[in-house]
C-alpha positions as CSV (number, residue, x, y, z in Angstrom):
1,X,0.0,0.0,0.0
2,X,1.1,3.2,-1.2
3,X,1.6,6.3,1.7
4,X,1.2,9.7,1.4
5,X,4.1,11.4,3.0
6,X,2.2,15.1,4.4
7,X,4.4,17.4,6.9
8,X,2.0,20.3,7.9
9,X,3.8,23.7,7.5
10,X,3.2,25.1,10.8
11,X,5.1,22.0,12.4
12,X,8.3,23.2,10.7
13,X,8.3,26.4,13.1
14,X,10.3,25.7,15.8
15,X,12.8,23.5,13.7
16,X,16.0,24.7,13.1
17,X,16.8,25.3,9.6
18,X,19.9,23.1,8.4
19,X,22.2,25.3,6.4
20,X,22.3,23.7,2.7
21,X,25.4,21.4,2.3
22,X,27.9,21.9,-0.6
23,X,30.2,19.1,-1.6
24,X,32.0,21.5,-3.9
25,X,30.5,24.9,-2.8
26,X,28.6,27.0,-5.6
27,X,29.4,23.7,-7.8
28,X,28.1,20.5,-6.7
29,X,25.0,20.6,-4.2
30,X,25.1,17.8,-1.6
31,X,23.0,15.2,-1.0
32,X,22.0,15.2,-4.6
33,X,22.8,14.3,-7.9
34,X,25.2,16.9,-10.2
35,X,25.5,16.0,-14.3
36,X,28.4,17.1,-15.4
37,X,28.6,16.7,-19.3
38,X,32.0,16.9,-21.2
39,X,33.3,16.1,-25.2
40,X,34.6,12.8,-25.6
41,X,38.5,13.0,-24.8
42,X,37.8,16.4,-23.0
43,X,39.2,15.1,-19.9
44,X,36.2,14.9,-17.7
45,X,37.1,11.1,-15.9
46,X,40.1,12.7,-15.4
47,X,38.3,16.3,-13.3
48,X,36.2,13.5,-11.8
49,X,38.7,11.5,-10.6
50,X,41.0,14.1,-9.3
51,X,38.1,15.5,-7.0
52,X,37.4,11.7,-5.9
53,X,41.1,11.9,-4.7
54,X,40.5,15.8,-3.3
55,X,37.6,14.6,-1.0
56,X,39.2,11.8,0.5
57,X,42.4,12.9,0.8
58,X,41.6,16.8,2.2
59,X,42.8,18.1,-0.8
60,X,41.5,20.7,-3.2
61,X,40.4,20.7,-6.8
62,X,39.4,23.3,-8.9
63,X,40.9,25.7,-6.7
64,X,37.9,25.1,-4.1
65,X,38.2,22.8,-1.4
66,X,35.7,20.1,-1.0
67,X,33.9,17.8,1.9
68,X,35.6,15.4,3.0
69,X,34.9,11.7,3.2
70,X,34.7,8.6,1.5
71,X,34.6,8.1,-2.3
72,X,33.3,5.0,-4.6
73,X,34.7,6.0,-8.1
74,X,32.3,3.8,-10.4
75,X,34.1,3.5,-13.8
76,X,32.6,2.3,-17.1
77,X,35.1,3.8,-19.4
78,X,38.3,3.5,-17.9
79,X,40.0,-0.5,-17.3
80,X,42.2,-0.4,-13.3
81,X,45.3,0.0,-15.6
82,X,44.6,3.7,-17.0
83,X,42.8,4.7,-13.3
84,X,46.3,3.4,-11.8
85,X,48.1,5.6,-14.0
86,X,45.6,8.2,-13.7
87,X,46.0,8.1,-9.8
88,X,49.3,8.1,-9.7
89,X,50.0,11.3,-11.6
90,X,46.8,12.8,-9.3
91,X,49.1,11.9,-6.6
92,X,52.5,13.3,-7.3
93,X,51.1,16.3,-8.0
94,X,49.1,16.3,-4.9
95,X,52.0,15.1,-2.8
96,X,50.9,12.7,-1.3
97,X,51.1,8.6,-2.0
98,X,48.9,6.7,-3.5
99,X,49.3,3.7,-0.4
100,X,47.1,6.4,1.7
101,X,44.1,6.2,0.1
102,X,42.1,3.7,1.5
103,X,39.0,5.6,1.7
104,X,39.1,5.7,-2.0
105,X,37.1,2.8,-3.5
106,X,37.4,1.9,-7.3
107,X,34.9,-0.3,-9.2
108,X,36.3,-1.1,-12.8
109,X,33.2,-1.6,-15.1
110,X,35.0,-1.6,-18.3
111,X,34.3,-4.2,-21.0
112,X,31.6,-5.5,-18.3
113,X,28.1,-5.0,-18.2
114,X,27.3,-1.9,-16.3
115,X,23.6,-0.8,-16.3
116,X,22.4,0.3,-13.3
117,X,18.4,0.5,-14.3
118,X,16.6,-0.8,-17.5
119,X,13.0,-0.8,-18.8
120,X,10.5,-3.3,-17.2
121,X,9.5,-5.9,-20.5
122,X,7.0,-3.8,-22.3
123,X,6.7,-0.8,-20.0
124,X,8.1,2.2,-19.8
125,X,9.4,1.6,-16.2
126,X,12.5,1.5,-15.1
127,X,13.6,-1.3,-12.9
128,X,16.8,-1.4,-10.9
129,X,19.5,-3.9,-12.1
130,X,21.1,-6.4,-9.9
131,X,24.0,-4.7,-10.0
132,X,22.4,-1.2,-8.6
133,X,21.5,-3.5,-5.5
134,X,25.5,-4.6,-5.2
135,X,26.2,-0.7,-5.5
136,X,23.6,0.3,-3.0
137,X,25.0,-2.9,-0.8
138,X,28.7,-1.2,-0.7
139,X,27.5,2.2,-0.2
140,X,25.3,1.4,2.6
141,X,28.6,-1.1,3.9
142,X,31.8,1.9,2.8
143,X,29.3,4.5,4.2
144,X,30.7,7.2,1.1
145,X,30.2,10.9,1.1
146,X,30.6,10.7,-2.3
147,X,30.2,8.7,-5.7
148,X,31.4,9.5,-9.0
149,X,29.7,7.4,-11.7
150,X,31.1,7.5,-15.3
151,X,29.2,7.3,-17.7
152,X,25.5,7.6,-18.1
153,X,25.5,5.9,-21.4
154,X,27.5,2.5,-20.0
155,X,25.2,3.2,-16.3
156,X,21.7,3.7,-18.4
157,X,19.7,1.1,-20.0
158,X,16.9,3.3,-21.6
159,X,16.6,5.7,-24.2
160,X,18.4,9.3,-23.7
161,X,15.3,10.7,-25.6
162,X,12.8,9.0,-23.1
163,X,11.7,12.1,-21.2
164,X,9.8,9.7,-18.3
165,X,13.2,7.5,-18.5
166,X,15.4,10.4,-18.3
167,X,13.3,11.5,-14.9
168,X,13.3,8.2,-13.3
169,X,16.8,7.3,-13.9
170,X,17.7,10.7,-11.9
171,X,15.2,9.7,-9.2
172,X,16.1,6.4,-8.7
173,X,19.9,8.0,-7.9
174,X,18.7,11.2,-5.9
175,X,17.0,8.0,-3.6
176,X,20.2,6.7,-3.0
177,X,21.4,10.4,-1.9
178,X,19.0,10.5,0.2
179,X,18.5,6.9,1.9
180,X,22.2,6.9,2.4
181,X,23.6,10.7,2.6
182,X,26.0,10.6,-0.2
183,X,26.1,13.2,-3.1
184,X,26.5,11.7,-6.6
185,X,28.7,13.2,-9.7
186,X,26.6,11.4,-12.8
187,X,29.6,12.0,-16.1
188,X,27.6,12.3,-19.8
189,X,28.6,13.1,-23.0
190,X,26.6,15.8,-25.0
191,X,24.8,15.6,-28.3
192,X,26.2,16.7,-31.5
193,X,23.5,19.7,-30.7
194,X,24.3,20.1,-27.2
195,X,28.2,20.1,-28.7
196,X,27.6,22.5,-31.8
197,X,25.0,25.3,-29.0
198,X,27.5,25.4,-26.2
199,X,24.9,24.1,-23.8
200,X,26.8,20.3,-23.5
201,X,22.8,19.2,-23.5
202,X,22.6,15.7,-24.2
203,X,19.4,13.8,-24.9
204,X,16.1,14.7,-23.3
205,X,16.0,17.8,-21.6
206,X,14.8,16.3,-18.6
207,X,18.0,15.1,-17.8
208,X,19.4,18.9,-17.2
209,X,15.3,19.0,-15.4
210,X,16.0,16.7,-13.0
211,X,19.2,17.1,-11.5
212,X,19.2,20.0,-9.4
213,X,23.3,21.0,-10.7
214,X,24.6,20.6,-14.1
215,X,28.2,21.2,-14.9
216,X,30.0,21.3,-18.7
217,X,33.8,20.6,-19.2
218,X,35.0,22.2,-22.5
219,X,37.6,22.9,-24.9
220,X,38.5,26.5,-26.0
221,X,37.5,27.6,-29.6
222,X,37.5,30.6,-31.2
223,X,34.8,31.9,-32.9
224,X,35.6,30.0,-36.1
225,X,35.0,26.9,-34.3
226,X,38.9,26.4,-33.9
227,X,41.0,25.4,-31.0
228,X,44.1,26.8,-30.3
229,X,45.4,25.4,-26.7
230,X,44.7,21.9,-26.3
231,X,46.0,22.0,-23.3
232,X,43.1,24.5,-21.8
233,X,39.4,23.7,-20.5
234,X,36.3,25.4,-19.2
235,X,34.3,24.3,-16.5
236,X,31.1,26.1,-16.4
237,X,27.7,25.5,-14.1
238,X,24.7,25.3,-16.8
239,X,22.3,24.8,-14.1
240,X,22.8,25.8,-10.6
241,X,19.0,25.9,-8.5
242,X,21.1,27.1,-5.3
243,X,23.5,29.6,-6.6
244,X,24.1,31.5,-10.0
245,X,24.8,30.1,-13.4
246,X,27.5,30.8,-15.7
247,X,30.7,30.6,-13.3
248,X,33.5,29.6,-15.1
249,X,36.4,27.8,-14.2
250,X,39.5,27.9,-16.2
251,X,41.7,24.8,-16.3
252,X,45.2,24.1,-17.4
253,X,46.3,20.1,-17.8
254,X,49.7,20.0,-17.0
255,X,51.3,16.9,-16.4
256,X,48.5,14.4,-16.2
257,X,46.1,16.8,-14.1
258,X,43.7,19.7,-14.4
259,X,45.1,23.1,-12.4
260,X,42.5,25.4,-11.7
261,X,44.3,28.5,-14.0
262,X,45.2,32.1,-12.5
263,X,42.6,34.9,-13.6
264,X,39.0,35.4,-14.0
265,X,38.5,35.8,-17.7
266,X,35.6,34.9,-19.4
267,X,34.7,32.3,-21.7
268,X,34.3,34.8,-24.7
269,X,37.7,36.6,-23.7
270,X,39.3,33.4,-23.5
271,X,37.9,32.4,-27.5
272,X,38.5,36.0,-28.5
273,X,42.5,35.6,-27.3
274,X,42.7,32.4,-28.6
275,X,41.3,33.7,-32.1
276,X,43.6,36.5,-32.1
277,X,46.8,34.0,-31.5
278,X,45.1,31.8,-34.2
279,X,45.5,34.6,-36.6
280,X,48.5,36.5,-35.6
281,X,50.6,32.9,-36.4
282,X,48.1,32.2,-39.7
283,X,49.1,36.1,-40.5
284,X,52.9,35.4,-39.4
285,X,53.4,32.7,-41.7
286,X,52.0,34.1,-44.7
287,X,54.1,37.1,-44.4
288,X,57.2,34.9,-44.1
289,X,56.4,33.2,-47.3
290,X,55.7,36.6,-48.7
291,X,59.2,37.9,-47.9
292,X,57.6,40.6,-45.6
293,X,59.3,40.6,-42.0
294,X,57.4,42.0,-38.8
295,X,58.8,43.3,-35.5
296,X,57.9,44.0,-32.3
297,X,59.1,47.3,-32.1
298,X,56.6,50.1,-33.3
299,X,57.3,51.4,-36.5
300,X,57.0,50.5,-40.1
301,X,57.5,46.8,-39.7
302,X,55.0,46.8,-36.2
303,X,53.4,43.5,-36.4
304,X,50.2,44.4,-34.6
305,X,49.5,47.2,-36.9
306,X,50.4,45.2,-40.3
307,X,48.4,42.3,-39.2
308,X,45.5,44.4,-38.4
309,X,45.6,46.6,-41.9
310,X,45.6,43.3,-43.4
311,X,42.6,41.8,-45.3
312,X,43.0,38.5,-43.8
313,X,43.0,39.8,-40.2
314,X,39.5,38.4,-39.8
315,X,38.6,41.1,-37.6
316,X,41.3,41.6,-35.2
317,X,42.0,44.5,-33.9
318,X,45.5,45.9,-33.2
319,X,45.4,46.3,-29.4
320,X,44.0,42.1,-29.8
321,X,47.1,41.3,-32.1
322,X,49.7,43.4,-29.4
323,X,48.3,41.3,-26.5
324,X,48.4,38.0,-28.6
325,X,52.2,39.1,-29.7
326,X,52.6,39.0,-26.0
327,X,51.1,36.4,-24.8
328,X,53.1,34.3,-28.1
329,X,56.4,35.7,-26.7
330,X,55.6,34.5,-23.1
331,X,54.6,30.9,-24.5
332,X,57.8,30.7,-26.6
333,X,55.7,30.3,-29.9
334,X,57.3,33.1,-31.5
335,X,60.8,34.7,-31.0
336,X,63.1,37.4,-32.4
337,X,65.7,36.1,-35.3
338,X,68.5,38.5,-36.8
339,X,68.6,38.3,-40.3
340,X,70.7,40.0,-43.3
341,X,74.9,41.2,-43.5
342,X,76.2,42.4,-40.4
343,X,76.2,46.1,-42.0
344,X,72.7,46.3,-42.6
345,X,71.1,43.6,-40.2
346,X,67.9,43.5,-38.9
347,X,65.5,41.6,-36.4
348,X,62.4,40.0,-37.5
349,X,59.4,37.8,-35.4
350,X,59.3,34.1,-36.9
351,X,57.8,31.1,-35.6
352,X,59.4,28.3,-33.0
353,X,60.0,25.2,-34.8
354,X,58.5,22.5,-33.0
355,X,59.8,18.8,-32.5
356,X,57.5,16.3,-33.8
């Protein structure tokens, strides 16, 4: 027999109100279930698994620090092999060893079956697999504060496009949150739309509906569609229901991690610098081939301004080509060369060489 769970208002009046928990605060809500959506290859089992080593290890990620406790890391994707690699350039970086991390439980799903719900026979219902009841076994047993699941496509047995799927799916998880206090972290990959509109959207709608967080891991493109630092992502909250959307994080993988990056510029700056470094080298190496040098000193060979006169600037301006020159300089893509007799020398910008 169903019951009808009722709590009358006035009884709530001399409760105290719990303050709302944050695993990641302003990012991931606890208690609950976050999406975060990412490209394939954009590195998000890599974010995910770096904040699994963060929480139980009192470490930060993202440059925010998050609740401690521990974590059940729930991989589809990934066989122990890369994870162990994985972990252990989390570790060096974080300083600490990779023998200390016993509250850090990994479940390698790879090449196994891995679906945590499916469709009843002939119904639209969801029913949870046997292997959701083995999960909900360890969490109750490893008490977590935390699970990372990766990814919905290996996890989900129904049909992204299913609206009533989508919704029960994200129930039937948020139930674990709540019969067991842990928060989940639920890893997708968007849609060629969600891809191509920015919003990392994948399937139904009612996936972003029914989580109450939803977080997007990107690459950097300029407005051409073009990437220019591979090494650079965004992380930015698409849906936030207790704080506001559109933070962005800027990451930096360096050495088998993500490092939260220095500055707060915005997603369009970052594309509009990257599209001006894009051009300034396009621009650079046509004027090479053309026998016409550039310099960084103002005057008549002043990079900036030639680049910017040109036809083939693609709306650059010249203050945007001086900071790209800069920030080119700083990253050792482009340097100063001497060229001509001894008599009648002179110094010209050309491109570093790079090793292949």
């Amino acid at each position: 027999m169903v019951t009808l769970p009722v709590v009358n208002a006035a009884s709530l009046a001399h409760e105290a109100v719990k303050p709302r928990s944050w695993h990641v605060e302003d990012l991931i809500p606890g208690n609950t279930v976050t999406l975060l959506n990412g490209d394939g290859g954009t590195g998000k089992s890599l974010l995910a698994l770096q904040l699994a080593v963060a929480t139980c290890s009192d470490g930060y990620w993202a440059g925010r620090k998050p609740e401690q406790g521990r974590v059940i890391y729930l991989g589809a994707e990934d066989d122990i092999e890369e994870l162990h690699r994985r972990l252990v350039d989390i570790c060096a970086d974080a300083a600490i060893d990779l023998e200390s991390l016993h509250d850090l439980d990994i479940v390698p799903l790879a090449g196994r079956d891995a679906l945590l719900a499916v469709p009843a026979r002939k119904t639209n219902v969801l029913e949870q697999t046997p292997l959701f009841s083995r999960l909900e076994e360890r969490v109750s047993d490893f008490k977590p504060a935390f699970v990372v699941l990766d990814t919905l496509s290996d996890l989900f047995g129904g049909e992204e496009n299913q609206r009533a799927q989508a919704r029960q799916f994200i129930s039937l998880l948020r139930g674990l949150c709540l019969d067991h206090g842990v928060t989940i972290l639920l890893l997708a990959h968007p849609s060629l739309t969600g891809m191509s509109s920015g919003s990392g959207l994948s399937g139904s709608t009612a996936w972003n509906n029914s989580v109450r967080s939803r977080l997007y891991l990107e690459r950097i493109k300029d407005s051409d569609g073009k990437e220019t630092d591979t090494e650079m992502r965004v992380l930015t909250t698409k849906k936030a229901n207790y704080t506001k959307t559109g933070t962005e994080i800027r990451l930096n993988w360096h050495q088998g991690v993500f490092k939260a990056a220095q500055g707060k510029s915005s997603l369009s700056d970052i594309a509009a610098q990257a599209k001006a470094e894009r051009v300034f080298m396009s621009l650079l190496a046509a004027f090479t081939r053309e026998g016409r040098n550039v310099s960084e000193s103002t005057g008549h060979a002043y990079a900036p301004k030639k680049f910017a006169d040109d036809s083939r600037a693609e709306g650059v301006t010249r203050n945007e080509f001086k900071k790209a020159m800069s920030n080119l300089f700083a990253k050792g893509a482009i340097q100063m060369e001497t060229v001509g007799p001894a008599s009648r020398h002179t110094r010209r910008i050309v491109a570093v060489q790079t090793r292949e």
